[in-house]
C-alpha positions in Angstrom: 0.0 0.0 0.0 2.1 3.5 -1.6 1.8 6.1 1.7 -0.8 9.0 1.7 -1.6 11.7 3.9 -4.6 11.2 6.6 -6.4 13.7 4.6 -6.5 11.3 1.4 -7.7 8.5 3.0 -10.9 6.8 3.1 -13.5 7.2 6.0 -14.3 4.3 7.6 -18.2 3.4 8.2 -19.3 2.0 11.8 -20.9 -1.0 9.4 -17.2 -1.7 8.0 -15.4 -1.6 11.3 -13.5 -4.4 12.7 -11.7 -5.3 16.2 -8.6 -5.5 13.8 -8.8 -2.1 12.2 -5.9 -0.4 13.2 -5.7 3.7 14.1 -2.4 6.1 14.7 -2.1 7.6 17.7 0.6 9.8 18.9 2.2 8.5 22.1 3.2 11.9 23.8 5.2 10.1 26.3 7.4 8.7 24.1 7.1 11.0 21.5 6.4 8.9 18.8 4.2 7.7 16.3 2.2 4.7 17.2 -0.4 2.4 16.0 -3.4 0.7 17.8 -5.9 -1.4 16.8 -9.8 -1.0 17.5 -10.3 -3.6 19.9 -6.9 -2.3 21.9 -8.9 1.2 21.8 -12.5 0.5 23.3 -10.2 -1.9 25.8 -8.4 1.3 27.2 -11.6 3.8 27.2 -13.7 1.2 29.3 -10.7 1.1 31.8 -11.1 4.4 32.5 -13.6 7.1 33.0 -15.4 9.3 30.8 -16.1 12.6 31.6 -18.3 15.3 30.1 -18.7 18.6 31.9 -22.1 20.5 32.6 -24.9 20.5 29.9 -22.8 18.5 27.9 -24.7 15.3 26.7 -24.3 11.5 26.1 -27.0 10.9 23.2 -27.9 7.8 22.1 -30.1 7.1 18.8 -30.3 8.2 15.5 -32.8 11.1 16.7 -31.1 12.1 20.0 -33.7 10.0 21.1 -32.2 9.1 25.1 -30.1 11.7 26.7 -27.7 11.8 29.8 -26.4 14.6 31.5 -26.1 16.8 33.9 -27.6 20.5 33.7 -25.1 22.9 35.8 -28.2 25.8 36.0 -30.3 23.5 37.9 -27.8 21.2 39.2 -30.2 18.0 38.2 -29.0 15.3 36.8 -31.6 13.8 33.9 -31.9 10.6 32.0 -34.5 11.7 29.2 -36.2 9.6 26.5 -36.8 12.1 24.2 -38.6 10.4 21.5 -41.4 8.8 20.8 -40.6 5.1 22.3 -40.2 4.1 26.1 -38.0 4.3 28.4 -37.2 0.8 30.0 -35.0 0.1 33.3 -34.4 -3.4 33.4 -32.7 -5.1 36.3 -33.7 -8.8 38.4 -33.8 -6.4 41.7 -34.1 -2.4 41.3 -34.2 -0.3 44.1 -33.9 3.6 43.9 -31.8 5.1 46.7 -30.6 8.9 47.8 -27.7 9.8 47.0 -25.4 8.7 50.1 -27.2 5.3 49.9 -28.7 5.8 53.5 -32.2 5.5 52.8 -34.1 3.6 50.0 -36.9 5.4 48.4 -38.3 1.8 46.5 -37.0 -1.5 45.8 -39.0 -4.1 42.7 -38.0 -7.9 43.1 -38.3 -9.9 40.4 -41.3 -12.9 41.0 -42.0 -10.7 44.6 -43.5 -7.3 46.2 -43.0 -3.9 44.9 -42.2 -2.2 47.8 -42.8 1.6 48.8 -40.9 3.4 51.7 -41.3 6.9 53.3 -38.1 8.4 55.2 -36.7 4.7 55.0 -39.8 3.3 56.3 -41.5 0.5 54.3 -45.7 2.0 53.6 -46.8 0.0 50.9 -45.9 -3.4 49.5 -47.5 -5.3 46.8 -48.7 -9.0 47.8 -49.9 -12.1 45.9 -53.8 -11.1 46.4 -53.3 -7.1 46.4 -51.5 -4.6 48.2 -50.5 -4.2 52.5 -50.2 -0.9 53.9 -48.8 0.0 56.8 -50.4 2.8 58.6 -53.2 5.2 57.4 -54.3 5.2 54.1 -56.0 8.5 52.9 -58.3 8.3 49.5 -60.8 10.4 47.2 -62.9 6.9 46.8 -62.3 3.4 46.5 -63.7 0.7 44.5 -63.3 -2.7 44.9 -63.6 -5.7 42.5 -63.8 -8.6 45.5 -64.2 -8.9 48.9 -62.8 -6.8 51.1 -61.8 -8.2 54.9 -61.1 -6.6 58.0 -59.2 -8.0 60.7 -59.2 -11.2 58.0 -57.4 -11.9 54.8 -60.1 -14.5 53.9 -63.5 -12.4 53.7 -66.5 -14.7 52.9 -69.0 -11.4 52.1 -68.4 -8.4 50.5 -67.2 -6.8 53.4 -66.4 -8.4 56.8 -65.3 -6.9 59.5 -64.0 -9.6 62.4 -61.5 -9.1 65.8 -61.1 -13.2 65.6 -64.2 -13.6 67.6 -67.4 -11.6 66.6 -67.9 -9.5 63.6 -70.0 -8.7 60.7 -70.3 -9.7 57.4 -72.1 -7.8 54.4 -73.3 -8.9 51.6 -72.4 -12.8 51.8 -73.6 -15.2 49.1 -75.6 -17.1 51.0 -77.4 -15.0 53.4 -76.7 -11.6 53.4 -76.9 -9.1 55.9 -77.7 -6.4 53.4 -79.6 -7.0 49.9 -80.7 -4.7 47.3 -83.8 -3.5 49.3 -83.5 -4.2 53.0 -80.4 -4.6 55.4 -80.8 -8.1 56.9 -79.5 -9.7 60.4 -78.3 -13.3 60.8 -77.2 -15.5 63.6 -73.9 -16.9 64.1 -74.5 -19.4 61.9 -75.7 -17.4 59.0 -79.5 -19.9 58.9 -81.8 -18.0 60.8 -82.5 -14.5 60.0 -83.4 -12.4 63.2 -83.8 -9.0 62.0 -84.5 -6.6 58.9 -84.6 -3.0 58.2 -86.6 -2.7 55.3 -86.1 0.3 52.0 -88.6 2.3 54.0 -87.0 2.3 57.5 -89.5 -0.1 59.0 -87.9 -2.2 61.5 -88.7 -6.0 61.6 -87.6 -8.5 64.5 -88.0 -12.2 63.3 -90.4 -11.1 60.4 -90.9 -9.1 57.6 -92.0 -5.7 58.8 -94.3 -5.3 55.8 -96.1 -1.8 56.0 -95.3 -1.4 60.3 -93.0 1.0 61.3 -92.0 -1.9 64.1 -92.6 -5.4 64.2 -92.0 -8.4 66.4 -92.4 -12.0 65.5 -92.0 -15.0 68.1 -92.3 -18.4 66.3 -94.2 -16.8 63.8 -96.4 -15.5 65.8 -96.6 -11.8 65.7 -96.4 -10.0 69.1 -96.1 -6.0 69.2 -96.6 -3.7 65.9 -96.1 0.0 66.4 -97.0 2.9 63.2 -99.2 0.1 61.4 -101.9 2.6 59.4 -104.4 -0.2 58.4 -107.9 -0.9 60.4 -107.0 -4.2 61.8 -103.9 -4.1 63.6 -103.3 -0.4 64.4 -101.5 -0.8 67.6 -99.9 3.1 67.3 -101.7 6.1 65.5 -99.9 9.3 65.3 -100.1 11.2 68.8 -102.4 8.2 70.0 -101.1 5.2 71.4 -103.8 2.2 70.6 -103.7 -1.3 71.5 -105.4 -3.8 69.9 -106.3 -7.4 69.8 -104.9 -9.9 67.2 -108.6 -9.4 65.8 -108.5 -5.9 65.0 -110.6 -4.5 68.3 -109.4 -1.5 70.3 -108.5 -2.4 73.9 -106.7 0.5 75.3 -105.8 3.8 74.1 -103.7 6.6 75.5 -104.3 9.9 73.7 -102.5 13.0 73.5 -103.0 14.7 76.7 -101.6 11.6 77.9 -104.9 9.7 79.4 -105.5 6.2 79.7 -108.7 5.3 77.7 -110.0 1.7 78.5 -112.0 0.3 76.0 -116.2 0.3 76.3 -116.9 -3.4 76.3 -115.7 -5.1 79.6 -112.9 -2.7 80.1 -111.1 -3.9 83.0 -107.3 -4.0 85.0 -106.4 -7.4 85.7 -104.5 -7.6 89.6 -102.7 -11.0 90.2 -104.0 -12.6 86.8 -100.4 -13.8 85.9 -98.7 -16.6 87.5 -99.9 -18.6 90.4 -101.2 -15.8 93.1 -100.2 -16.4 96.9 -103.0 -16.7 99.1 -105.2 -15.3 100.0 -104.6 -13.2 97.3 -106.9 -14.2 94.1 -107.8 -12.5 90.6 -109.5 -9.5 90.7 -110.5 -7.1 87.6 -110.6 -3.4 88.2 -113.3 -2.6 86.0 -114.6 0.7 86.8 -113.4 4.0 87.6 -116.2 7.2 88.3 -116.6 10.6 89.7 -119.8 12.2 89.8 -122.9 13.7 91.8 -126.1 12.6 93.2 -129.0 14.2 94.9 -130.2 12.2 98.2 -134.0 12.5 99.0 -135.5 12.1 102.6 -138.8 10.8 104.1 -139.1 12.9 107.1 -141.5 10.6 109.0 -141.9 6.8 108.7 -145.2 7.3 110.7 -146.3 10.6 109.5 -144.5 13.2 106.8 -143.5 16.5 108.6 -143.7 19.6 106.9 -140.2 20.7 105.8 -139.5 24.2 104.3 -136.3 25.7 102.8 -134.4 22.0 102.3 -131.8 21.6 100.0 -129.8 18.4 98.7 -126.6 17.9 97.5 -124.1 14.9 97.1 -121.2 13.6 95.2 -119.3 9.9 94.9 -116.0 8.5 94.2 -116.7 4.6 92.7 -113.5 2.0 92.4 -114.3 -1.3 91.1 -117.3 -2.1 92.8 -116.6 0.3 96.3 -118.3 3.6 96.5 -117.1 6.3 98.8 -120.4 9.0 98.6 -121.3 12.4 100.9 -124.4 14.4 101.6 -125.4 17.3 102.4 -128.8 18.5 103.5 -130.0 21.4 104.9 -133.5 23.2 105.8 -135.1 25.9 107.9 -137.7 24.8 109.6 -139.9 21.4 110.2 -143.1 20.9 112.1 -145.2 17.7 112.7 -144.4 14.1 112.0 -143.6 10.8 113.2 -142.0 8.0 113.0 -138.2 7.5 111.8 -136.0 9.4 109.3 -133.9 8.3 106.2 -132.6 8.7 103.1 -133.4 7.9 99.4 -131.6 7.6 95.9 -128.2 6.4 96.3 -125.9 7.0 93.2 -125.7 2.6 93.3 -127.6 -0.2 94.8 -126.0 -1.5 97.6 -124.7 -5.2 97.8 -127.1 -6.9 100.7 -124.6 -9.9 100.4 -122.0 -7.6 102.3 -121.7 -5.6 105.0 -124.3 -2.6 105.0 -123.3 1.2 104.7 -120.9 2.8 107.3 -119.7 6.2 107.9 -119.6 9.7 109.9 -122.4 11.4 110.4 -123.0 15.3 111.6 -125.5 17.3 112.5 -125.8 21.0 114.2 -128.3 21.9 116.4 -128.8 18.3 116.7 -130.0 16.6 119.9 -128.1 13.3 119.6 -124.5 12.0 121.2 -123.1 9.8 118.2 -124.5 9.0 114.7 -123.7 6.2 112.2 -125.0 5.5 108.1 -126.5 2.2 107.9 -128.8 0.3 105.3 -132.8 1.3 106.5 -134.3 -1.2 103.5 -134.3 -2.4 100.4 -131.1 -1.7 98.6 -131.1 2.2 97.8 -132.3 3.8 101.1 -130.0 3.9 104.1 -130.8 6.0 107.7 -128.6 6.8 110.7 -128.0 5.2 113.8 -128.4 7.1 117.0 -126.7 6.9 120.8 -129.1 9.9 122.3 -126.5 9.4 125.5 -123.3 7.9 126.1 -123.9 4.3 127.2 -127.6 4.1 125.9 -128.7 1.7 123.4 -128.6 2.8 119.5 -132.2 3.6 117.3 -132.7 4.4 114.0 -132.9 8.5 114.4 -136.3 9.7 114.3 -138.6 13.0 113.1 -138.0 14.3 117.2 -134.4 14.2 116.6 -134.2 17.2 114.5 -135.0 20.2 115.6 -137.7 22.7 114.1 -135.6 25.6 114.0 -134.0 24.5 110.9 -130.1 22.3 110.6 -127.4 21.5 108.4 -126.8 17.7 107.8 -123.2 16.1 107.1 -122.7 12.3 106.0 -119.9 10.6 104.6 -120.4 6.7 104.0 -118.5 3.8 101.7 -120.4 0.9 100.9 -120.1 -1.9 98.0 -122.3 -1.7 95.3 -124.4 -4.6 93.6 
């Protein structure tokens, strides 16, 4: 090969090059003219370093496509993929450190987690059946495709919530406590269902609460229902509360002043009707309850009628159950004639004759007798008063003389039982 200059040779292409191609170098410690072939050359750069100073680049690609460098006005250091391809780091283990290598940011094992760290602390790590985080978790929304346990990586409903002992479980396959229109109850053993709350807010306890507001079922057999609307088994109405029977008939009501109402047909309160009473106590019904007035009448004379000017009658009564506690009053001006003995008419009830008769206080002014007592005269709405004219002397039925004719004022307060 006749010499030429460099400048009349041929350029070499990167698709003609081989590790035998052979370049001239100057050796400037030797000062001499050397040659060295390509292999020998990419041998002694990869000893050493290579160095490019700020903004200066190492490009890659036909297009500039990836860049590395280092941009002094920012101090940041940039791998860029400028193009239009992607940027791949490929590695069996990655992990991105700082700087001094003191704390890791993330590390990626091949066939394991992807795990995330804040200030060197491991936050989130990616598992076989989703992802474990370590501390709070803070999100916009979440949506889930799957179950989703608490306190258990095994959930058997949509959501179940468990601290290894008692729980709750949503939306299970089998019997769920919450379906499309009502949120539903279950025992332990997911069988028997125990309670519902229905799309409307009505409450059911071992039934369906239908139209009710509350509803309780024992063995099917339904025992309190409050807010029903219907005719037939309204046992709460607004500002009213009714009870009914199973049959639809009003029993009790209390209304909105807050009285008890009983209702009109053999009303009654029941005293020791449940259970076995101890004797000599037995069932009794408290079946009526009344306030009210009566007007007494007198027969001044059994013998003879007196004559009886300016007499007035007034009375009232208290009844429980069957005991009525009564007064009188009766007043007049003056009386003349007459004989015989004097009582009173038109009780309020009839008394029981089976019982003990009438008994109470009696008071009269300007009367001429010691000590006075009520008691039945005959039949079973008439009752007199019992006289001691004198301490120690036997007791009458009082008498026409016994009032004087100047006038009096007549006082009696009695109980008796009524038929």
């Amino acid at each position: 090969m006749a010499d030429k200059k460099i400048s009349e040779l041929t350029a070499i292409t990167g698709a003609n090059t081989a590790d035998d191609d052979v370049f001239v170098i100057v050796d400037t410690s030797a000062g001499e003219t050397k040659k060295i072939t390509l292999a020998e050359l990419e041998a002694a750069i990869a000893r050493g370093d290579i160095r490019w100073g700020d903004n200066e680049k190492a490009i890659f690609g036909a297009g500039s496509d990836l860049q590395i460098y280092h941009d002094g006005s920012t101090n940041a250091s940039y791998i860029a993929e400028t193009g239009t391809g992607h940027l791949y780091v490929r590695g069996t283990n990655l992990w991105l450190q700082n700087g001094a290598v003191t704390k890791t940011y993330a590390t990626f094992t091949d066939g394991g987690s992807a795990d995330f760290y804040y200030n060197d602390a491991l936050k989130l790590a990616t598992t076989s059946t989703g992802i474990d985080v370590t501390g709070t978790a803070t999100m916009d929304g979440l949506t889930v495709d799957g179950n989703v346990g608490i306190g258990t990586s095994s959930p058997s409903g949509v959501l179940a919530v468990t601290d290894g002992s008692n729980g709750l479980i949503v939306g299970q396959s089998l019997d769920n406590f919450y379906a499309a229109t009502s949120h539903r109850f279950y025992a332990p053993a997911y069988a028997t269902e125990h309670m519902r709350i229905d799309s409307s807010g009505n409450v059911g306890i071992g039934v369906d609460p239908e139209t009710n507001k509350f509803r309780v079922t024992q063995s099917g057999v339904t025992q309190l229902i409050l807010g029903y609307q219907g005719t037939s088994t309204n046992y709460y109405d607004a500002d009213t509360h009714i009870l009914r029977a199973g049959g639809g008939s009003e029993h009790m009501r209390i209304d909105s002043s807050g009285t008890l109402v009983l209702a009109a047909t053999s009303p009654g309160i029941q005293f020791g009707g449940v259970g076995t009473p101890t004797a000599p106590v037995t069932s009794k019904t408290l079946d009526d309850y009344e306030e009210g007035t009566w007007t007494p009448t007198a027969v001044w004379g059994s013998g003879s009628a007196a004559t009886i000017t300016g007499d007035t009658y007034t009375g009232g009564y208290t009844k429980v159950g069957s005991q009525v506690h009564a007064f009188a009053r009766i007043t007049y001006t003056s009386k003349s004639g007459g004989s015989g003995d004097v009582y009173f008419n038109n009780l309020p009830f009839a008394i029981d004759t089976s019982v003990i008769d009438p008994v109470g206080a009696y008071v009269a002014t300007a009367h001429n007798v010691n000590l006075g007592a009520t008691k039945r005269y005959a039949g079973t709405t008439a009752f007199s008063v019992l006289v001691q004219p004198s301490q120690g002397s036997a007791w009458r039925w009082t008498t026409i003389g016994d009032f004087p004719a100047s006038g009096g004022d007549i006082y009696m307060t009695f109980s008796y039982r009524a038929a």
